[in-house]
C-alpha positions in Angstrom: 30.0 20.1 -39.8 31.1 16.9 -38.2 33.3 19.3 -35.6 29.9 21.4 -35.0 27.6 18.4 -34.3 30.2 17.4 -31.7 30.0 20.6 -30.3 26.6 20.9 -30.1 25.5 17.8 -28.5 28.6 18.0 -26.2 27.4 21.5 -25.2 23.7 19.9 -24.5 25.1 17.5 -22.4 26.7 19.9 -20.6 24.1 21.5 -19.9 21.9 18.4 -18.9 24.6 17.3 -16.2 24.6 20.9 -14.8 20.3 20.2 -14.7 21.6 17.4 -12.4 24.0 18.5 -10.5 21.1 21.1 -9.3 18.9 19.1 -8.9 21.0 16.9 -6.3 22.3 20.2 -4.6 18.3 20.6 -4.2 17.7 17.2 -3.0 20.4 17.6 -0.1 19.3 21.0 1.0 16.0 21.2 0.5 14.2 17.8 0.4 10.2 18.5 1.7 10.4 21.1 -0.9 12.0 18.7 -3.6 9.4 16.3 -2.4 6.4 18.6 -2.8 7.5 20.1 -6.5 7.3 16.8 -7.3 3.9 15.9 -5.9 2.4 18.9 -7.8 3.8 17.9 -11.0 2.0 15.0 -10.0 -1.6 16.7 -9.3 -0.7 18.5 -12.5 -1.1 15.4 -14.2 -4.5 14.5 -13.0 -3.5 12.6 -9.6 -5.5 13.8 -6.1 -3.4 15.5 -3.9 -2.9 12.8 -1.5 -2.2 10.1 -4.3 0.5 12.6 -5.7 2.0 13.3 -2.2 2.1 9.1 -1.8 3.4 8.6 -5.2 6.2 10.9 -4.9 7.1 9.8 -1.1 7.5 5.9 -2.6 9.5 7.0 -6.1 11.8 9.1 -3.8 12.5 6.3 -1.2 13.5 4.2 -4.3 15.4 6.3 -6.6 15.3 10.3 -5.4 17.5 11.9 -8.0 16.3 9.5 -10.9 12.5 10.7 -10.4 13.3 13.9 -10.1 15.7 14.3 -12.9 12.7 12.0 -15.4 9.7 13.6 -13.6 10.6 17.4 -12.8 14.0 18.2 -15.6 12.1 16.0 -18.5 15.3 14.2 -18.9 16.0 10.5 -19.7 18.6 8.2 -21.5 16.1 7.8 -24.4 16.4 12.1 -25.1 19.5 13.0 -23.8 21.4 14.9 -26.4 18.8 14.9 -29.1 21.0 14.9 -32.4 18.1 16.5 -34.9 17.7 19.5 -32.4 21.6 19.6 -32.2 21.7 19.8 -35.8 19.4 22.4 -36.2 20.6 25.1 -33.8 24.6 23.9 -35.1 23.2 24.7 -38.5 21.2 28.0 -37.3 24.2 29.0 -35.3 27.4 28.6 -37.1 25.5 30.0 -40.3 24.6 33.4 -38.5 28.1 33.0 -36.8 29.4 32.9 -40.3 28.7 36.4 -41.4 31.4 37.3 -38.4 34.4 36.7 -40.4 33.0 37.2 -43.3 32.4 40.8 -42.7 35.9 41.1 -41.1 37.0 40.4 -44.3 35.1 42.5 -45.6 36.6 45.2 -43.3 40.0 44.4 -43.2 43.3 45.8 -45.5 43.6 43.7 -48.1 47.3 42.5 -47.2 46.4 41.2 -43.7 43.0 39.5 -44.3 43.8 36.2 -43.2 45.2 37.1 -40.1 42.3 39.3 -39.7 39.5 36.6 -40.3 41.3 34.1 -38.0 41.8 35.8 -35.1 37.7 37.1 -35.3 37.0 33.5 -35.7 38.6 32.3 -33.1 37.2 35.0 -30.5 33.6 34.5 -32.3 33.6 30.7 -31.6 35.3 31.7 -28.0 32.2 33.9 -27.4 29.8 31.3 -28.9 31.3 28.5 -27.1 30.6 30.7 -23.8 27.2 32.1 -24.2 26.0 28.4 -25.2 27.3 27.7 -21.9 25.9 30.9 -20.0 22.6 30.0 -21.5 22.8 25.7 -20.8 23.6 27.0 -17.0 27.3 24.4 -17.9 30.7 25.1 -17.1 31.9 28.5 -18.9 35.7 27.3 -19.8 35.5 23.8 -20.5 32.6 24.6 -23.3 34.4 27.1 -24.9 37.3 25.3 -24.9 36.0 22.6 -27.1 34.4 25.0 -29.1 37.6 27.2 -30.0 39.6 23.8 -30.6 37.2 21.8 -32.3 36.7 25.3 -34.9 40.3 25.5 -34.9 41.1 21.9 -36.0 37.8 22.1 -38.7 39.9 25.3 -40.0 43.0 23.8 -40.5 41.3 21.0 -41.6 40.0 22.9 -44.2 42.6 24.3 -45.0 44.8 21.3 -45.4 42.5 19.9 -47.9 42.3 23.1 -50.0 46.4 23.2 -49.9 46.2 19.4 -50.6 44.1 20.1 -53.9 46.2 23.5 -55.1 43.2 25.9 -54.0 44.4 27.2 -51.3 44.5 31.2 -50.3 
């Protein structure tokens, strides 16, 4: 689970610093518009429209990217990578994810189940590893990646420590 936690949050920061790295591509290419999505979060808050449009002109001249990536993405140091939501869709995930290989070995001859449960594994958390990414909008190889090794070292993890007790398969 420890493995999976890692995962997740990595995978949420991912997907935070691709929010960013959007958002600064936005900033350099399309500023009056950057500036004006941020004065009608503003007005959306209760402020006139010419108060928003001065508030967001003096939080830009000060810090551009930080008040956009606080006041328009909703992210800050203080939530970044929230570990209970983390733990949730780790725990959601990789128990749907488990029924994968465990239908494999369901399916497979009976003389070549491991083999058959390991290699499903591995392309399920390859395939889980890269729609997390897909969906978080974050890079596609790196994420996958860390999910396939960080599942492959929890497996032989695993299964070091049911060879090192005498229950292993």
């Amino acid at each position: 689970m420890a493995a999976g936690e890692y995962v997740s949050v990595s995978s949420q920061s991912d997907t935070e610093r691709a929010d960013i790295a959007r958002e600064t591509k936005a900033l350099q290419e399309l500023p009056a518009a950057e500036l004006a999505e941020l004065a009608a979060i503003y007005q959306e808050k209760g402020l006139s429209e010419e108060t928003a449009l001065v508030v967001a002109k003096e939080l830009t001249q000060k810090d551009a990217l930080g008040t956009h990536v606080r006041d328009e993405l909703g992210l800050s140091e203080a939530h970044a990578a929230n570990p209970l939501q983390a733990a949730v869709t780790s725990g959601v995930t990789f128990s749907i994810a488990a029924a994968i290989p465990l239908l494999a070995a369901f399916a497979a001859p009976a003389d070549s189940i491991i083999p058959v449960v390991l290699v499903v594994t591995v392309i399920t958390l390859a395939v889980l590893g890269a729609s997390g990414a897909k969906a978080g909008a974050a890079p596609v190889l790196r994420a996958t990646l860390r999910v396939v090794i960080w599942g492959v070292f929890a497996m032989a993890v695993t299964a070091g420590v049911g060879w090192f007790f005498g229950v292993s398969v």
